[in-house]
N, C-alpha and C positions, 0 to 999 in steps of 0.2 A: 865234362866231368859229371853232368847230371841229365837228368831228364830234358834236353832238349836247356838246362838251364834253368829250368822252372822248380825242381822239387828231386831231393835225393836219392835217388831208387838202390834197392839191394842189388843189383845188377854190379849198378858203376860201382858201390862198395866192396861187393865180391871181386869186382875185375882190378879194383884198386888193392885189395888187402894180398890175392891168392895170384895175380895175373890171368886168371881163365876163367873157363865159364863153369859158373860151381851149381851144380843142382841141386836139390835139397827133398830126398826121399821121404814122403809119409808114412809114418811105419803104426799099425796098432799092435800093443805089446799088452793086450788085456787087462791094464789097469781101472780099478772101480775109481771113484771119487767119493771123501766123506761126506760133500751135501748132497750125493745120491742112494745110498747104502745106509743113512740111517746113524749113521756115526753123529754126524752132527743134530742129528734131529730134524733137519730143515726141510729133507725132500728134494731137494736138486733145482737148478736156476730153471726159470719156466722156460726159458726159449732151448735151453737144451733136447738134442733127439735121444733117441736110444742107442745113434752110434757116438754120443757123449763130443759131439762137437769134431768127430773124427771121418765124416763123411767121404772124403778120400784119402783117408788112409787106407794100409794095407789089408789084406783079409787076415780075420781074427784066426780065422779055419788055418793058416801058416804061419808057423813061428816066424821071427823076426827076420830070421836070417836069410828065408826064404821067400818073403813080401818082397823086400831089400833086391837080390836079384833079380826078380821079375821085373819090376820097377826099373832097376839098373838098366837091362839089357831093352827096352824100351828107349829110355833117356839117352843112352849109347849113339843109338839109330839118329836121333838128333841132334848129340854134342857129340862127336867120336871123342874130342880132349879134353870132357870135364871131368874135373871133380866134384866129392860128394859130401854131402851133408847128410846124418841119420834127423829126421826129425819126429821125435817120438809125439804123438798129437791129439790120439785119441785119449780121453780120461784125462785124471790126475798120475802123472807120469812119476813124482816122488812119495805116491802115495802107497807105499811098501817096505818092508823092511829093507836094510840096502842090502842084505845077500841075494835078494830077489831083482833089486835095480845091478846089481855088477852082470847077474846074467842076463838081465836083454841089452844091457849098452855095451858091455867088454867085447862081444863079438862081434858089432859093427864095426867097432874100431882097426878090426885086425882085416878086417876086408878092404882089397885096393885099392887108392886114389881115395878115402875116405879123408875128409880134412878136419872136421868136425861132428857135433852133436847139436842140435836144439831141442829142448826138453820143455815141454808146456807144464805146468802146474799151478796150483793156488798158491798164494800168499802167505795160506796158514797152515800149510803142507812139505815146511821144509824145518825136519828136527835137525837137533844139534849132531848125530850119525849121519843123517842125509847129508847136511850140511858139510862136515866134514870132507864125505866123500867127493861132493861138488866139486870141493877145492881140489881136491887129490886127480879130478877127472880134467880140470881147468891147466894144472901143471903140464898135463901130456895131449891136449887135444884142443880148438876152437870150440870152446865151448859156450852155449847162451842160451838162459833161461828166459822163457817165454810165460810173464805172468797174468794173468788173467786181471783186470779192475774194472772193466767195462763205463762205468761213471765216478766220481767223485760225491756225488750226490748221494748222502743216504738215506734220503724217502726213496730216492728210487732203487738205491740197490736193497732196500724192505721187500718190495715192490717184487723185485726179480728174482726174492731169495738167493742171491748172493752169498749169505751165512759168513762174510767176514767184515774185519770194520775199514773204513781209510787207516788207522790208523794200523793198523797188522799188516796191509799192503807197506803202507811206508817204512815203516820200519825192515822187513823184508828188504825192500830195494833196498837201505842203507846198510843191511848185514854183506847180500851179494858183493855190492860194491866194496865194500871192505875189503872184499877178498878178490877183489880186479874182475869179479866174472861177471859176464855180460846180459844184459839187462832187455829184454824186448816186452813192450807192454801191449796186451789189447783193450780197446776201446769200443762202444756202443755206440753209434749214432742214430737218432729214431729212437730210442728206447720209448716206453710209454709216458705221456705227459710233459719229457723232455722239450723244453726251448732251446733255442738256436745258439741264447745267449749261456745256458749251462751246457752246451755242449761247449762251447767257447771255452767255459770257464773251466773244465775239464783239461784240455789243452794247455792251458795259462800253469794251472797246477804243475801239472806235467814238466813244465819246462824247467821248473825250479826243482828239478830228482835229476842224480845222477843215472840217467838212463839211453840205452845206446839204439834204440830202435822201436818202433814204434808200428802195430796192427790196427787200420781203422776197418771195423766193419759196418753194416747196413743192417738194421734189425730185419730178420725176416722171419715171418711164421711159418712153422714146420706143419706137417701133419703129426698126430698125437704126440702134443706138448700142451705142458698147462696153458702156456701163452694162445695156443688155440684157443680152448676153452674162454680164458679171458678176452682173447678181441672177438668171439661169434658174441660175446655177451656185453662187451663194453664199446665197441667200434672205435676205439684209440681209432686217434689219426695216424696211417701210414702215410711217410714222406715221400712224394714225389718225387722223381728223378730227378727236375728242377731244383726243386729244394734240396735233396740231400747233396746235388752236386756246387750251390751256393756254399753250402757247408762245410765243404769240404775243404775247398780255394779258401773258404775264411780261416779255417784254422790249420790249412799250410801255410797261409801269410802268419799266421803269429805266433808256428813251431820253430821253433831253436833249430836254425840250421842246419846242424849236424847230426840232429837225430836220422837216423836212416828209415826211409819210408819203406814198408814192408810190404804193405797192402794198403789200400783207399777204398775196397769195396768187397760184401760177404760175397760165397763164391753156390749156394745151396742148389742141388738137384731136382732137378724139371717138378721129375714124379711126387717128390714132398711140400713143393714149394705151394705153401696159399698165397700171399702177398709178402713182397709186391713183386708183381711178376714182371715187372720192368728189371728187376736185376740178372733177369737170365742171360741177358746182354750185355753179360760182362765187360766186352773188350768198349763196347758203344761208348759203356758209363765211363770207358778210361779216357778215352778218347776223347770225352767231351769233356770232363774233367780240364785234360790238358789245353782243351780250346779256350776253353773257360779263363785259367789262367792266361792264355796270349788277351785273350780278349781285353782281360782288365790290366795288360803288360805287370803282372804282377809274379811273384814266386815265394818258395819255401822262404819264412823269416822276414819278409820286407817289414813284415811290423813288431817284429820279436823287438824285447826290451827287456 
C-alpha cells in the first residue's frame, strides 16, 4: 500500500483513488504573484527565481493547451494508460480575476483522460469569486489546491518575505475544507537559522489542519534571488545531505499518517543551482531517505499522536 511501507507516496494514492497511473502536467499559464508585482508591497519571497517557482513547468512562449500536449505526448511514451492531471505551478495561480482563471483551466479539463486539476497559490490569494469558482471546479473535477506556508515560524517567514501571516494560512485551509476541496501544503526545510526542532514543530502544526497532502522541499539558492545576495553576505548554514535527510525520517515519524507525501526533496536546475549541490541527486536523496527509514525500522506516523 505504501512506500515499501515506510511513508505514503502519491503514486499508491493515485493508484488507490483512479486505479492507474496518473501523471500530473506542469503547466505555466502566466500568472504574476502579489508579493512579486508590488501589490503587496513586499517584493517577492527571496528564494524565488524569475520563473516564480515554475522551473518545469511549461513554456510561457505556448498557451496552456499547447505546453499540455507536448508534455502529454512525452509522458504517453512512458505510461501508454495513464491519466492526467493539469497542474498549474508557475506564479500565483488564483491570482486573476476568474474570467481569466475559467480560460486557462476550462480547456484542460475537456482534453482526454484528464482526471483533475492542481492549482498552487498563496493563502491570501483566494477571494470570495475565486472561491466560489473553486467550489463550482471541485463539483466536476479532482480537484486540489496546493498552498504555499513553507514555516510556521514568523521570524522567519519576515526573514523570507512571505507577505502572509499563520493565521491567513489557517484560516484559508479551514475555508477550503469547508467546501470538501483538497488541501496540499508546501514546507521549507533548511530555511535560514531554522533548527531541526522548528522544523519538527512545523510538522506537529501541520497535523492538527485538515489537510490532505503535504510538499517537503530543501532550501536551495538560486542564481539571481535576494537569497543569493543574502547567503554571499551571511554564510547561513546550508544543510547537509546528512542532516536534511535526519530530518526528514523525523518528521515522517511524526506526520499523520494519511497525509499523502508528495515530495521529500526540491528538484532546482544544474545551470541555477549555488548550493547545495548535493541535491542534484535527486533520486540518491530518495533513496537514502528510504534506507534511512529501514535503517531505524521506522515509518510515516510511528510517533504521531
Amino acid at each position: 500500500m505504501r512506500n515499501e511501507d515506510r511513508y505514503y507516496t502519491l503514486d499508491t494514492f493515485y493508484k488507490e483513488k483512479f486505479g492507474c497511473k496518473i501523471a500530473k502536467i506542469s503547466l505555466n499559464a502566466g500568472f504574476s504573484c502579489p508579493n512579486r508585482d508590488g501589490t503587496k508591497g513586499v517584493g517577492g519571497c527571496i528564494y524565488c527565481s524569475n520563473l516564480k517557482s515554475g522551473e518545469y513547468a511549461g513554456c510561457i512562449e505556448k498557451d496552456v493547451i499547447a505546453q499540455f500536449e507536448e508534455i502529454k505526448k512525452v509522458m504517453t511514451k512512458k505510461w501508454p494508460n495513464a491519466k492526467f492531471i493539469g497542474y498549474f505551478q508557475a506564479g500565483t495561480n488564483t491570482y486573476a480575476p476568474v474570467s481569466v482563471l475559467k480560460e486557462k483551466f476550462e480547456p484542460i479539463l475537456k482534453i482526454s483522460n484528464v482526471v483533475g486539476l492542481n492549482i498552487a497559490t498563496r493563502p491570501d490569494c483566494i477571494s470570495k469569486e475565486c472561491l466560489n469558482y473553486l467550489i463550482e471546479l471541485n463539483n466536476k473535477t479532482y480537484l486540489t489546491i496546493e498552498l504555499g506556508l513553507q514555516t510556521i515560524h514568523e521570524k522567519t517567514s519576515e526573514l523570507i518575505n512571505r507577505g502572509h501571516t499563520l493565521k491567513e494560512f489557517e484560516n484559508t485551509v479551514k475555508l477550503l475544507r469547508k467546501h470538501k476541496i483538497n488541501v496540499v501544503v508546501h514546507i521549507i526545510n533548511g530555511l535560514p537559522y531554522e533548527t531541526k526542532e522548528m522544523m519538527l514543530d512545523t510538522i506537529k502544526y501541520l497535523n492538527n489542519l485538515d489537510i490532505q497532502g503535504i510538499k517537503i522541499h530543501m532550501l536551495h539558492v538560486l542564481k539571481n534571488t535576494k537569497l543569493e545576495t543574502i547567503y554571499k553576505k551571511e554564510k547561513f548554514h546550508i544543510l547537509t545531505k546528512d542532516e536534511y535527510i535526519d530530518i526528514i525520517v523525523s518528521q515522517l515519524e511524526l506526520l499523520r499518517p494519511n497525509i499523502v507525501i508528495h515530495r521529500l526533496t526540491g528538484d532546482p536546475k544544474i545551470n541555477d543551482l549555488i548550493e547545495p549541490t548535493w541535491l542534484i541527486k535527486k533520486f540518491i536523496v530518495l533513496n537514502d531517505i528510504l534506507k534511512e527509514l529501514k535503517s531505524r525500522d521506522t515509518y510515516q506516523g510511528i510517533y504521531y499522536n
